[in-house]
C-alpha positions as CSV (number, residue, x, y, z in Angstrom):
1,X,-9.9,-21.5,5.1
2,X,-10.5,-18.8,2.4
3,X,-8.5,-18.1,-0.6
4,X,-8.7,-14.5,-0.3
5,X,-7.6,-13.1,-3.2
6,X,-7.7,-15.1,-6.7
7,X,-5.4,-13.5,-9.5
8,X,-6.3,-14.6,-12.7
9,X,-3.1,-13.8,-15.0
10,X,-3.0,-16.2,-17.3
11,X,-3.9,-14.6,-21.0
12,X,-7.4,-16.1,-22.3
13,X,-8.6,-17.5,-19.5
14,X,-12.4,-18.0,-18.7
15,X,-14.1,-18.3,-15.2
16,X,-17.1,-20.5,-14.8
17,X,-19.5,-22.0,-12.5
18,X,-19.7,-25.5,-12.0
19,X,-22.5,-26.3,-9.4
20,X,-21.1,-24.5,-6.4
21,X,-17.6,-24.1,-7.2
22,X,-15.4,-21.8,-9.7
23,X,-13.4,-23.3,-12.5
24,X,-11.1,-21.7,-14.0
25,X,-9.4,-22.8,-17.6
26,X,-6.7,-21.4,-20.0
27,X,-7.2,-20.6,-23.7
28,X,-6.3,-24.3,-24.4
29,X,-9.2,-25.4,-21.3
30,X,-6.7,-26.4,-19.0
31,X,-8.0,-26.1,-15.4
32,X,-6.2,-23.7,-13.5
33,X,-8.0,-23.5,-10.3
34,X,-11.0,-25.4,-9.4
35,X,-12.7,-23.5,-5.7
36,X,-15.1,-23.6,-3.9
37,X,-16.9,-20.3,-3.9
38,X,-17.2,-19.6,-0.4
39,X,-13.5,-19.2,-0.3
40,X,-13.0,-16.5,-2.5
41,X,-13.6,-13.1,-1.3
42,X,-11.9,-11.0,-4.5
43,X,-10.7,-11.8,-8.1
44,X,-8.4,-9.6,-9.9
45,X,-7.9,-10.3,-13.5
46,X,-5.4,-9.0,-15.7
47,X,-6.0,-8.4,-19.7
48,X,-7.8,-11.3,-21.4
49,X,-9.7,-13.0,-18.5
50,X,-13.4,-14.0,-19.5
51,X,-16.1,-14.5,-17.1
52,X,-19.3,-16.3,-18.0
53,X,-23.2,-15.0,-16.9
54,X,-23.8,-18.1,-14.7
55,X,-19.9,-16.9,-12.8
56,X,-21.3,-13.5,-12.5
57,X,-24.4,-14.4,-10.6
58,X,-22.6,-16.5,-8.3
59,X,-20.3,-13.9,-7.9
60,X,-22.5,-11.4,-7.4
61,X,-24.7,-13.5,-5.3
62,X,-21.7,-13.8,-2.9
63,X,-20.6,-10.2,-3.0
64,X,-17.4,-11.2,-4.1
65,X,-15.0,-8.3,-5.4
66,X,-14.1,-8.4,-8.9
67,X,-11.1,-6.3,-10.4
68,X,-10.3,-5.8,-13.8
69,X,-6.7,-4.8,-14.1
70,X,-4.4,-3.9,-17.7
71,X,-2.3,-6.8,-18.3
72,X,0.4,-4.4,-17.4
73,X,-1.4,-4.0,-14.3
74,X,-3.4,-0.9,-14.7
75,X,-7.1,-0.5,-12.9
76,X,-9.7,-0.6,-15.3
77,X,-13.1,-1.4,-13.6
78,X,-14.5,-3.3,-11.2
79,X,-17.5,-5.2,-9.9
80,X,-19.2,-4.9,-6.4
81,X,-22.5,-5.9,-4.9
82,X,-23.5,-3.0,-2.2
83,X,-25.8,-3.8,0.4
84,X,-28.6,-2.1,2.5
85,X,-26.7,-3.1,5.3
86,X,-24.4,-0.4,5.0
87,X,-26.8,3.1,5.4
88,X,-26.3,4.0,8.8
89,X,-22.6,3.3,8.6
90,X,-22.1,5.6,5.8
91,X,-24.6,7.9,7.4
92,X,-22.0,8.4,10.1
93,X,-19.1,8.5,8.1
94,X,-21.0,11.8,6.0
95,X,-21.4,13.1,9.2
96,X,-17.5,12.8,9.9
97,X,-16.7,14.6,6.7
98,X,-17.4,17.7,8.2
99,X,-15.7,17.2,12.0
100,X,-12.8,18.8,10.8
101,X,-10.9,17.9,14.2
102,X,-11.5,14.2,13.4
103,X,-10.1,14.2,9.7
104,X,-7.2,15.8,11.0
105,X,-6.3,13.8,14.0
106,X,-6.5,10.1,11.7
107,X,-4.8,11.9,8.4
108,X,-1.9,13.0,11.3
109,X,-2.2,8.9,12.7
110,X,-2.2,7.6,9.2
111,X,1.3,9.9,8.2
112,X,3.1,9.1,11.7
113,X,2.2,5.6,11.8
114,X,3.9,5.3,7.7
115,X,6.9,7.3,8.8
116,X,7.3,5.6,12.0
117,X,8.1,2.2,10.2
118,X,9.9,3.8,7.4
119,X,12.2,4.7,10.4
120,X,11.9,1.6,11.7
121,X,12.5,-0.1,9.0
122,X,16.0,2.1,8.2
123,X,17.4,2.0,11.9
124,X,17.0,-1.9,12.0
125,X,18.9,-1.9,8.6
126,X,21.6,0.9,9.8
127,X,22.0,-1.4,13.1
128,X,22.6,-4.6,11.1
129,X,25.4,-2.5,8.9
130,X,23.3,-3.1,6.0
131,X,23.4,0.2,4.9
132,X,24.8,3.7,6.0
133,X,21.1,5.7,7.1
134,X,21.9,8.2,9.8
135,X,20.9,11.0,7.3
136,X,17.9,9.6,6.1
137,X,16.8,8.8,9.8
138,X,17.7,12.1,11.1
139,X,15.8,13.9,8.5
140,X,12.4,11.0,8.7
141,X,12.3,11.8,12.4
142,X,12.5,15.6,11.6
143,X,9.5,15.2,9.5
144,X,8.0,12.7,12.3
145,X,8.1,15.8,14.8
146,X,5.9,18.2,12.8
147,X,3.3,16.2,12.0
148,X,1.7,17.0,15.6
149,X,2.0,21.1,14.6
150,X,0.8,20.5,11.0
151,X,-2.7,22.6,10.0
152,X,-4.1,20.5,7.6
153,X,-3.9,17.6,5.1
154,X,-2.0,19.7,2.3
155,X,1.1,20.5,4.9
156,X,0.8,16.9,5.7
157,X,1.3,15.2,2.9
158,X,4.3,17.5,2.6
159,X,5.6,16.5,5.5
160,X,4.8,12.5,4.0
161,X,6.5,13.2,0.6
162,X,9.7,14.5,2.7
163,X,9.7,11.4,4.9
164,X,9.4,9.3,1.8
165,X,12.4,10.6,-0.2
166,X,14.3,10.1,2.6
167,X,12.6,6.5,2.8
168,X,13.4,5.6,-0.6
169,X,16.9,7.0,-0.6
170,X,17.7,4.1,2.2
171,X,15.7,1.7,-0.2
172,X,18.1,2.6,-2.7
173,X,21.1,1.9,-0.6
174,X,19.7,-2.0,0.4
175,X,19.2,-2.5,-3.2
176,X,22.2,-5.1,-4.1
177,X,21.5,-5.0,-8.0
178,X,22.3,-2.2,-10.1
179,X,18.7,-1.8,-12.0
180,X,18.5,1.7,-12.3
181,X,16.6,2.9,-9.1
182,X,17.3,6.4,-8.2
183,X,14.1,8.0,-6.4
184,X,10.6,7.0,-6.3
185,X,8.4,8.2,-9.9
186,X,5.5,6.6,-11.7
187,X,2.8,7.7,-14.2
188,X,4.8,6.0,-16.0
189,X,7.6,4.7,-13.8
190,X,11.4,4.9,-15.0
191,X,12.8,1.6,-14.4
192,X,12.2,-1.7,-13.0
193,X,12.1,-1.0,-9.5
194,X,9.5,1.1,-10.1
195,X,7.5,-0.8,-12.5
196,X,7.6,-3.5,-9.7
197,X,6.2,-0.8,-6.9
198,X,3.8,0.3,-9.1
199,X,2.6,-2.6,-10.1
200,X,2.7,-3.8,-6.4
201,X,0.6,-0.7,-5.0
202,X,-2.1,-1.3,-7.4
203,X,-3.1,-4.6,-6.0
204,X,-2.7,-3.7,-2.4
205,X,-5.1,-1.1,-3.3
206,X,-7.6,-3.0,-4.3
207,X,-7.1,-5.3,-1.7
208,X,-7.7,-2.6,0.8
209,X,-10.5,-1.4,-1.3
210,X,-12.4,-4.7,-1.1
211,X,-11.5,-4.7,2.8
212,X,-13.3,-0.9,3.1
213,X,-16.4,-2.1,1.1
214,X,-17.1,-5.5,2.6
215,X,-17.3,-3.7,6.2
216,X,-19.5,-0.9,4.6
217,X,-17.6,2.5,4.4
218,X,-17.3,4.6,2.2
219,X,-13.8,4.3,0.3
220,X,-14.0,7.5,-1.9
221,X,-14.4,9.6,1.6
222,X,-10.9,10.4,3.2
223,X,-9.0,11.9,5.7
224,X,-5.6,12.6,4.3
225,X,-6.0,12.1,0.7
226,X,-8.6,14.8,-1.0
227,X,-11.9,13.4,-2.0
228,X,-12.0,13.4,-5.8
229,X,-14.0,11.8,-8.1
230,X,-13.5,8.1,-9.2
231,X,-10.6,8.1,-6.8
232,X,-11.0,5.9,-3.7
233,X,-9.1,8.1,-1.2
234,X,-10.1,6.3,1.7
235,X,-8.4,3.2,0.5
236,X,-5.4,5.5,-0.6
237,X,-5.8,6.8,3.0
238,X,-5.3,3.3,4.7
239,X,-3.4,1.4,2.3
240,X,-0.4,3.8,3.8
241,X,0.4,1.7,6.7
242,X,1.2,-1.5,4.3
243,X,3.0,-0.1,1.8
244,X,6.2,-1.3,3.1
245,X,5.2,-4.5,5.1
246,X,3.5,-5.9,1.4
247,X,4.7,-4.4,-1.1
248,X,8.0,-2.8,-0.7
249,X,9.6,-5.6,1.5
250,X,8.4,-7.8,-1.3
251,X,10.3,-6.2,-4.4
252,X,13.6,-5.5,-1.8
253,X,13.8,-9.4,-1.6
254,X,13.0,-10.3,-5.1
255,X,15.9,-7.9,-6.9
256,X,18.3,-8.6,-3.9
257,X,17.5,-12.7,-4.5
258,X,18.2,-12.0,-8.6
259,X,14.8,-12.9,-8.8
260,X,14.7,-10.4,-12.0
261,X,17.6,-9.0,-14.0
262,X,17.1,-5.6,-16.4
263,X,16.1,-8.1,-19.0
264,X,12.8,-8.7,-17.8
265,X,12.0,-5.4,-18.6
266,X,11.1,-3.3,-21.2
267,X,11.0,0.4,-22.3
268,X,7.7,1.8,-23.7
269,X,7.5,4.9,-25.5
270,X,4.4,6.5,-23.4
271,X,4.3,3.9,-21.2
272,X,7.4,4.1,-19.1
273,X,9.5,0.2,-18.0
274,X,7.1,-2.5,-18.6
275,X,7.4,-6.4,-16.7
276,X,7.7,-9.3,-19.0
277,X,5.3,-11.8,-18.0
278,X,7.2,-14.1,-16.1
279,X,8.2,-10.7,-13.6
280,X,4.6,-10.0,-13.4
281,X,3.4,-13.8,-12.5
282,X,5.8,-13.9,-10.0
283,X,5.4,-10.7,-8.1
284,X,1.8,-11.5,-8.0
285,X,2.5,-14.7,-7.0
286,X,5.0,-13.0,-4.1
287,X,3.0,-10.5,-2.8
288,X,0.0,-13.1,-2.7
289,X,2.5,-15.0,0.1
290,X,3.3,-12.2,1.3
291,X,-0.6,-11.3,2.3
292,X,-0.7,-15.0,3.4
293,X,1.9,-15.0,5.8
294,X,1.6,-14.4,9.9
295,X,2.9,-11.7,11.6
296,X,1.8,-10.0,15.1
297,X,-1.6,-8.0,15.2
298,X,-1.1,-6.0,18.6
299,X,-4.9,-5.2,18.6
300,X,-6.1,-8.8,18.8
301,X,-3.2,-9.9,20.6
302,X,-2.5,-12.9,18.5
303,X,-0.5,-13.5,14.8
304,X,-3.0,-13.2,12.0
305,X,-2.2,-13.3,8.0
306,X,-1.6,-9.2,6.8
307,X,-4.9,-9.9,4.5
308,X,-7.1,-10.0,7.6
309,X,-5.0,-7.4,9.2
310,X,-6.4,-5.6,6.1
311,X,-9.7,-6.1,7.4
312,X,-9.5,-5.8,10.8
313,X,-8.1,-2.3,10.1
314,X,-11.0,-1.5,8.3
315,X,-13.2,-2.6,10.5
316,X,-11.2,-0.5,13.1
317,X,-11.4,2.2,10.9
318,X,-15.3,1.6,10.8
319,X,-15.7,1.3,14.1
320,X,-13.8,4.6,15.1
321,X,-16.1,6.9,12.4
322,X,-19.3,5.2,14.4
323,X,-17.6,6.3,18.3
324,X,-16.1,9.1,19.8
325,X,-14.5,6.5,22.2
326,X,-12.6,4.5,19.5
327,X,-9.2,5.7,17.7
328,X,-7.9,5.1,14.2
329,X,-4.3,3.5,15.1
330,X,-2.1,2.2,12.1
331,X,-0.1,-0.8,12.0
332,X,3.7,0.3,12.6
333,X,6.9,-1.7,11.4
334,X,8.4,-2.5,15.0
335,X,11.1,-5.3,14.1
């Protein structure tokens, strides 16, 4: 059984190979992890993480993703091994870029199919008694009935950030600490919950992002999200649909469990709340579970871990760009 996804957080460490499986060690050599190769698909380290040349090979060798993150979180490169494998794929996709018709009709999928669990998501909680949502569901299935009439990805993703508010104005209401959440802001985020989602979003970006490349699209070509440069839209585009089922759900539980208290935090004076690192090792270590853990996959008919639901979206995603027969469907919160 793979790994998945290795996050290397511990300050000083360095990766090495050691015949055919990957060591890691703290600053004070200390082994950390000792895996096989073959069972690691994507690394992510964050600040002081050393890998050595023979590591890289392997690494390389095994076109397995590498991430390098701020120890605050913050993307800062990456390394990926392309293959010839993926030409006609991509040669598809280009041709997709300008079918306006299909663009439109996956950026609409992609908006419904987040709003639909955010709905969801609030009438289960409203049902329980939980929290008091009627307005914020009224006004998420307003936005949810102009998305068929909408012209174009700009009046879309107005029609997203309206549903969201309204999202994250419920999210508020579940929260049962009082740590200073009011609305959804980053670049830089204004307290803790937001540092948390932040933080949260960037790994399940890059989780999607090594899902789009390992089946060979190309993830700075989008749908709902414009194409800009050194942006990976398309991974913007389909991360969407697991905002809340790995990220979201995850930060809900950890405040509402006490998990972290407003002293785990800190202001910055440019750089917004910052997590201590005991917060940030343990929501990586959370929304690592999280990605491990079962739930139904409708399409395959069976339970599957939400990483390879990752995937097979992708691959969904893939296979839709390549036939006029297949549809882009997102994954919807249904519980």
């Amino acid at each position: 059984m793979e790994v998945g996804t290795l996050y290397v957080t511990s300050q000083g460490a360095k990766l090495t190979k050691v015949g055919e499986r990957l060591v890691i060690r703290d600053k004070d050599n200390k082994v950390l992890h000792d895996i096989p190769f073959f069972r690691v698909r994507q690394i992510v380290c964050f600040g002081s993480v050393e890998i050595t040349s023979q590591a890289i090979f392997q690494i390389m060798r095994r076109t397995i993703d590498v991430v390098y993150l701020t120890k605050s979180g913050r993307f800062k490169c990456r390394l990926s091994n392309l293959n010839e494998s993926m030409v006609q794929i991509r040669t598809a996709q280009y041709r997709r870029v300008d079918d306006r018709e299909f663009r439109l009709k996956v950026a609409k999928t992609i908006v419904q199919g987040k709003l639909l669990t955010y709905k969801n998501w609030m009438m289960l909680k409203h049902r329980r008694g939980v929290i008091d949502a009627g307005s914020e569901i009224l006004s998420v299935s307003e936005a949810i009935n102009l998305i068929e009439t909408a012209a174009d990805a700009d009046e879309l993703m107005g029609i997203e950030g309206l549903g969201s508010r309204n999202y994250f104005d419920a999210f508020r209401k579940s929260l049962k600490q009082e740590i200073g959440f009011f609305d959804r802001n980053r670049r830089p985020p204004k307290d803790p919950v937001n540092a948390m989602l932040s933080f949260g979003y960037t790994l399940l970006l890059n989780k999607v992002l090594a899902s789009i490349e390992q089946v060979g699209v190309d993830p700075f070509m989008a749908n709902l999200h414009a194409n800009q440069n050194n942006r990976p839209s398309l991974a913007l585009d389909l991360m969407e649909e697991f905002r809340h089922f790995v990220v979201d759900a995850v930060v809900l539980r950890m405040v509402n469990l006490a998990q972290v208290r407003p002293k785990d935090f800190v202001m910055s004076a440019n750089k917004g709340v910052r997590m201590n690192e005991r917060v940030i090792a343990l929501l990586v270590k959370e929304i690592q579970n999280r990605l491990a853990s079962t739930s139904y996959y409708a399409r395959d008919n069976k339970k599957m871990q939400l990483q390879d639901q990752i995937l097979r979206q992708s691959y969904l995603y893939r296979d839709a760009v390549k036939s006029d027969e297949i549809s882009y469907n997102p994954l919807v919160f249904n519980k």
